[in-house]
Steps between C-alpha positions, in 0.01 A plus 500: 500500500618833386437849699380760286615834522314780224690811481376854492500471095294176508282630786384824373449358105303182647275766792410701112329166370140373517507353819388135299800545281699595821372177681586301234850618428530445883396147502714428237816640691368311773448185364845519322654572845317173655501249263741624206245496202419802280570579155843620505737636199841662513655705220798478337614894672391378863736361740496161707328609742205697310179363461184602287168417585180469288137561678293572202545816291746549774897447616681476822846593536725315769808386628571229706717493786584088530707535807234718714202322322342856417340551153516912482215642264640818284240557316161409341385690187227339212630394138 
């Protein structure tokens, strides 16, 4: 199990959602952090460490800290 952490970025850009998009981005981070699954992609400019996220029309950007077990949310923003 992985602690989540959602910067000030990720906060703010997720609190200017619908709230139904908001709760579902949020599960999605959640259910990531629990049980690993989500649909995941990386591109060829990101580092190890960087994650993206797709929740719909939308994308999640994180890092994950393997040592501390912390994913850290950057930023969420729609496609």
């Amino acid at each position: 199990m992985w602690v989540v952490d959602w910067t000030l970025p990720a906060r703010v850009a997720l609190s200017r959602l619908h709230w139904l998009d908001a709760a579902r981005i949020d599960e999605a981070v959640e259910r990531f952090a629990k049980a690993g699954e989500g649909d995941f992609y990386r591109l060829p400019e990101d580092d190890a460490v960087t994650l993206r996220m797709r929740v719909g029309s939308y994308r999640v950007r994180l890092t994950r800290d393997v040592r501390e077990r912390v994913l850290r949310i950057w930023w969420v923003y729609r496609v």
